[in-house]
N, C-alpha and C positions, 0 to 999 in steps of 0.2 A: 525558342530563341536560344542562340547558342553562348551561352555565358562570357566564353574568350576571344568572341568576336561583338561583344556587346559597345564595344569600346569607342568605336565610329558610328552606333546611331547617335542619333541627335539629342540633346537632355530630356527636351520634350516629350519623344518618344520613349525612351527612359523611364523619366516619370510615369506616363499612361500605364508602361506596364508593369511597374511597381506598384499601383492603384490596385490593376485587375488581380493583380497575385494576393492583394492584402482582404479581394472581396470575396477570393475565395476560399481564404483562410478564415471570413466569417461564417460562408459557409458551412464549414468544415467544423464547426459549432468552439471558433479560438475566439476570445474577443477582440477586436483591433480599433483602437482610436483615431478619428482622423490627426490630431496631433501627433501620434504613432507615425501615421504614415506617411507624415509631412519631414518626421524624422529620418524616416529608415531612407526616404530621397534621398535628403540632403548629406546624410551618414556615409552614402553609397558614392556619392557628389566626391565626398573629402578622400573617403578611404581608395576609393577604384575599385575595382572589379578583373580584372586583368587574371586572377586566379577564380578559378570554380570553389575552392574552399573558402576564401579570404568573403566572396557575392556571398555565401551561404552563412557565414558568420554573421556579416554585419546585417543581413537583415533578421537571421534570430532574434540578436541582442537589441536591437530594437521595437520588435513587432511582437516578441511572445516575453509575457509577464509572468508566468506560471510554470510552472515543471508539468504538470499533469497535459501541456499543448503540445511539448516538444516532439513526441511522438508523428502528431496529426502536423505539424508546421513541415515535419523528415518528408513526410509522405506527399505533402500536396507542393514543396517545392520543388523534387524530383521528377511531380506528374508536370505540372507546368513551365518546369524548363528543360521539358523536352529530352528525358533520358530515356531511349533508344529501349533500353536492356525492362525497364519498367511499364513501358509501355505496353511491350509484349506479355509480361505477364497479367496487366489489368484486361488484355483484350481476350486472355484465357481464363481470366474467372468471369468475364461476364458471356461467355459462349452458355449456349443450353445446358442446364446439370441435368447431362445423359452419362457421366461420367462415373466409375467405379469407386468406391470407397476409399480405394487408397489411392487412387487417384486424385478424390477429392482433398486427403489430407495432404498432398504432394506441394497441390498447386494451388491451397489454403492461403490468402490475401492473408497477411499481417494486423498488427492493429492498425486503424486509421488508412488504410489501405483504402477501402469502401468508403468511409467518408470524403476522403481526396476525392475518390474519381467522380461521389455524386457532385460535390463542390464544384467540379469541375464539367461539370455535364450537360449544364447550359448552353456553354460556348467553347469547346475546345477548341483548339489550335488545330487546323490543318484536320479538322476528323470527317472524314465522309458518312456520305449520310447511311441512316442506317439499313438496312439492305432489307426486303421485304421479307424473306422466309424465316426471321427472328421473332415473328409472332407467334411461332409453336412454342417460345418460351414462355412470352406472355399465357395467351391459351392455360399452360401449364400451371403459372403458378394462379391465375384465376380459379383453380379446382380447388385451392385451399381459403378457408378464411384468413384475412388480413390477422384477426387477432388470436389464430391457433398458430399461424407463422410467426408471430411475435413470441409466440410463448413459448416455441421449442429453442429458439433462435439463440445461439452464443451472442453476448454481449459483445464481445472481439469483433463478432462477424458483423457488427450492426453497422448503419451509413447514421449518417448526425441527425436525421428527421428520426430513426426510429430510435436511435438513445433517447431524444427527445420525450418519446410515448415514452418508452419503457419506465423513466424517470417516472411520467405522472402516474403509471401503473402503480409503482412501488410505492409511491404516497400511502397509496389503499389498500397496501397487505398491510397483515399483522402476523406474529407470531404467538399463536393459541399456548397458553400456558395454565395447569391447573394448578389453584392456590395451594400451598406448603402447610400442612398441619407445624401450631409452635407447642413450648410445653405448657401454655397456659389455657385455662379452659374458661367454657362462656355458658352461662344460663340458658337451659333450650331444652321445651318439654319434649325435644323427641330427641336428646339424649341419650347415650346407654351407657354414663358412668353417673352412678350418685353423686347428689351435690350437698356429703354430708355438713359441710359447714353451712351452706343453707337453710340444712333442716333443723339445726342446732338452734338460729338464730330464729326463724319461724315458730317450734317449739316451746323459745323465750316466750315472745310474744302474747302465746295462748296458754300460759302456765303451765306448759307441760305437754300438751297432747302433739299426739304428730297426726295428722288430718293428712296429709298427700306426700309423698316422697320428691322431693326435686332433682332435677338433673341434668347435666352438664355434659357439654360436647368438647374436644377441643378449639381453640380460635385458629384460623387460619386468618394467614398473608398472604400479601402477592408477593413473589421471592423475585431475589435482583440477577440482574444481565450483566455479567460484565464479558467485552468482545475486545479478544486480540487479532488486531487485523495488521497483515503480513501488508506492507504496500512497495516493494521490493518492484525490480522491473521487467519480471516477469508476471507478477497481477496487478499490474495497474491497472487496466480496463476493468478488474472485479471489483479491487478496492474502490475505488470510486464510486461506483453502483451500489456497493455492500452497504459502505459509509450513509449512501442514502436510505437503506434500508435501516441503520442503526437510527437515525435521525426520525424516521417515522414512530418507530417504537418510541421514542421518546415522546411526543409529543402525539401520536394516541392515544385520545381520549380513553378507547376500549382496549388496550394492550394490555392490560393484565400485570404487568411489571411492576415492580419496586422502583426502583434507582436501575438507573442504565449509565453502567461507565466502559465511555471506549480507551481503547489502547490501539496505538500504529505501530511500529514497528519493522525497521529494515535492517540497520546497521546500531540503531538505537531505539531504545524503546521511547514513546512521547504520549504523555495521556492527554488526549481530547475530547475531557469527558465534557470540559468547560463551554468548548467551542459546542458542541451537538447541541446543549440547551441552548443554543440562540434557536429563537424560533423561526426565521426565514432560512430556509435550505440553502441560498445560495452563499447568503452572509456566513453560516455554518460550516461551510466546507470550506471556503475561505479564508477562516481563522485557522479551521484545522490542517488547511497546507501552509502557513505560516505558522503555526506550531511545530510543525513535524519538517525536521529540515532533508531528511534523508529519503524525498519518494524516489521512486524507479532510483534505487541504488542497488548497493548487493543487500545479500540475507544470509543474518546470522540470527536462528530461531532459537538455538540453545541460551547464547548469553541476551537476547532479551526475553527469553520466560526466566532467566535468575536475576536480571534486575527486576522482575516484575515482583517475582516472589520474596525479594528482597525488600523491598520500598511497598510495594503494594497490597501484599496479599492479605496482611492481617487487616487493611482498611477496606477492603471490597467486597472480599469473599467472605466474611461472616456471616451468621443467619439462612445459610444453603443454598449459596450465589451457584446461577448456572453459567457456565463458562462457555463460551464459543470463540474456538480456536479457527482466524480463517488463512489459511495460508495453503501451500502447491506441496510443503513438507524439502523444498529441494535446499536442502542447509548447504551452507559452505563454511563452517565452523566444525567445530568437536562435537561428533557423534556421544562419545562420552560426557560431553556437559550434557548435553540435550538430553539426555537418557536420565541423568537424576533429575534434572529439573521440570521434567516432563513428569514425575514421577511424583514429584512434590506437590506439583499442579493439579493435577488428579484427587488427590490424597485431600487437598483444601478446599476443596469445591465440591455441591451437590453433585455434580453432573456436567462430565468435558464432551461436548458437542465440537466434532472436528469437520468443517466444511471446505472441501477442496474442491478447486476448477476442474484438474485433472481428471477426476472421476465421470468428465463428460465424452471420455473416450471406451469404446465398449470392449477395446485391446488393453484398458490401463492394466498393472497390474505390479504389486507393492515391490519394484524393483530397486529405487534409489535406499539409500542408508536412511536421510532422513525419515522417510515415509516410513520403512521397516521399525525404525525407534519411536515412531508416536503412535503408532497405530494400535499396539499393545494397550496402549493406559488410555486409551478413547471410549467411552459409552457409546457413541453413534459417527457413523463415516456418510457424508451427504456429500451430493453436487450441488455447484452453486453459480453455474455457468449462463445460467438463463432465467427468464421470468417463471416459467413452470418449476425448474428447484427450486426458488424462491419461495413459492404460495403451495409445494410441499412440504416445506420448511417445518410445517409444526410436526409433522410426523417423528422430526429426529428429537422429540424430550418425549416421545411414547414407544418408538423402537431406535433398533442397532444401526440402520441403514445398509449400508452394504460392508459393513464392518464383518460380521460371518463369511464373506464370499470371501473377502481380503484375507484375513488368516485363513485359511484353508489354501488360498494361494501362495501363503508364505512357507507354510508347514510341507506343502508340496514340492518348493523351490528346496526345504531344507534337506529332503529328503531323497533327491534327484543328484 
């Protein structure tokens, strides 16, 4: 339906498909009340529509409540009102992947892309049906299992049923972590330091004699998580994901952790460590995008790791907190704050765990300034773009990741 001719159907008609648009946007995994919907009518009643921008406003501002929708609201109201130039590109990613690689990154659906069009996929507007020789794609993807395609699969690239899975997947990782030797020690015959104050006070006891030597281990902890996560508008599809991942850990039983405090982070730093211990997931993230007023904004990574380490550090990072830094590296601030502050970071922590999206391209390679300046002070460089880096995830507090390939490409770059 054509937005600037919408003006002479009928209300009736109007409303119906201000209905269907709002059920696709459940689809599309946004929430929408019917009292919503009853608004963004009567909104549309008052305001007009006469503009394609002005239609597109007023049913935002009424139908999406969240920042993290706006994305998926861009994408499924352009599929459903029929723009021309969209259309064609969804009808090119859903053709057979007989396509070349760079091909495939060319013509790479967006975020929310794939969830519009499955949202939409019931009943499209004017689509013809589907034409028989399309089952050689089928076919195709029948040769893989449903949950090895899940597991390689970009978050970005998912449709709203498999964020779905993916979500309950993440419930069930954990992040394997071995406990932290402290300086203090514990009674334990298999020991290998004496436990001369032991034997002193034993000794008392039997007037003198020393009958068996005792001996002491040191005590170990489970040492604490704290996670800065980039939620900027170029990782919103990970943050999101990530946040659930940070939320498991908390509330596994078997995680191994101390204290888990999250940080977000785009144009401001916001801790939400309060919000994660809510124990329902949904209530959890909820608080934490009401805490955090800044998602899909810009990113300025330098000046929030110095308010971090300003305000925060000496309260989190005590006792040989491991850090996991998640963010793309792509600063639009001072190279040179970012460089001491990153530097500071490192310096106060057991162990800076650095996990980027980016890294799920196998051309990446540490071209931007940012990336160039944190890369240095990082223990370990991981992907974190799908459920398979996810649930290898424990590997980055036992090796570098791909931290060695990346300098060697820098030093290459210096040298050239």
């Amino acid at each position: 339906m054509d937005v600037a001719s919408a003006a002479s159907i009928p209300e009736g008609h109007l409303a119906e498909n201000v209905v269907h648009f709002a059920r696709a946007l459940r689809k599309a995994g946004v929430n929408v009340g019917t009292a919503q919907i009853h608004t963004a009518v009567e909104a549309v009643r008052r305001a007009g529509f006469t503009k394609r921008q002005d239609f597109y406003y007023t049913l935002r501002a009424t139908l999406i409540t969240r920042p993290e929708y706006l994305e998926t609201y861009h994408q499924v109201f352009h599929l459903f009102w029929r723009d021309p130039e969209y259309l064609e590109r969804m009808m090119k990613m859903m053709l057979p992947l007989v396509q070349s690689l760079a091909a495939e990154e060319e013509d790479a659906p967006k975020a929310a892309e794939r969830r519009a069009a499955e949202a939409l996929g019931d009943n499209p507007p004017d689509a013809s049906p589907r034409p028989e020789s399309e089952e050689v794609e089928i076919d195709a993807q029948l040769s893989w299992s449903e949950n090895e395609i899940l597991q390689s699969k970009d978050f970005e690239q998912m449709g709203a049923a498999e964020i779905a899975e993916a979500k309950r997947a993440i419930r069930n990782l954990s992040l394997q972590v071995a406990p932290m030797k402290t300086r203090r020690y514990i009674a334990r015959p298999s020991g290998q330091v004496p436990d001369t104050s032991a034997l002193l006070r034993r000794s008392l006891r039997k007037g003198g004699e020393l009958d068996r030597l005792p001996m002491k281990a040191p005590r170990v902890r489970p040492p604490n998580l704290v996670a800065l996560c980039d939620i900027s508008g170029s990782m919103s599809v990970y943050s999101r994901m990530l946040m659930h991942f940070l939320h498991s850990l908390v509330w596994s039983p078997n995680a191994g952790w101390g204290r888990v405090h999250g940080f977000t982070f785009g144009t401001q730093l916001t801790n939400v460590s309060r919000a994660l211990h809510l124990k329902d997931v949904d209530l959890a993230l909820e608080a934490a995008g009401k805490d955090a007023p800044d998602w899909e904004g810009g990113t300025r990574i330098g000046e929030a790791i110095q308010r971090f380490n300003k305000d925060w550090s000496r309260r989190v990072l005590g006792q040989g907190a491991v850090v996991l830094l998640i963010t793309d590296g792509l600063e639009t601030g001072s190279t040179e704050i970012l460089r001491n502050e990153i530097e500071r970071l490192a310096l106060s922590c057991r162990k800076l765990v650095w996990l980027n999206p980016l890294l799920r391209w196998n051309e990446f390679s540490p071209k931007a300034a940012g990336i160039r300046t944190i890369l240095p002070f990082a223990d370990s460089f991981h992907a974190c773009h799908s459920l398979g880096s996810l649930t290898d995830l424990s590997m980055a507090l036992s090796g570098a990741g791909d931290k060695p390939r990346m300098m060697r490409l820098m030093k290459t770059d210096q040298t050239i």
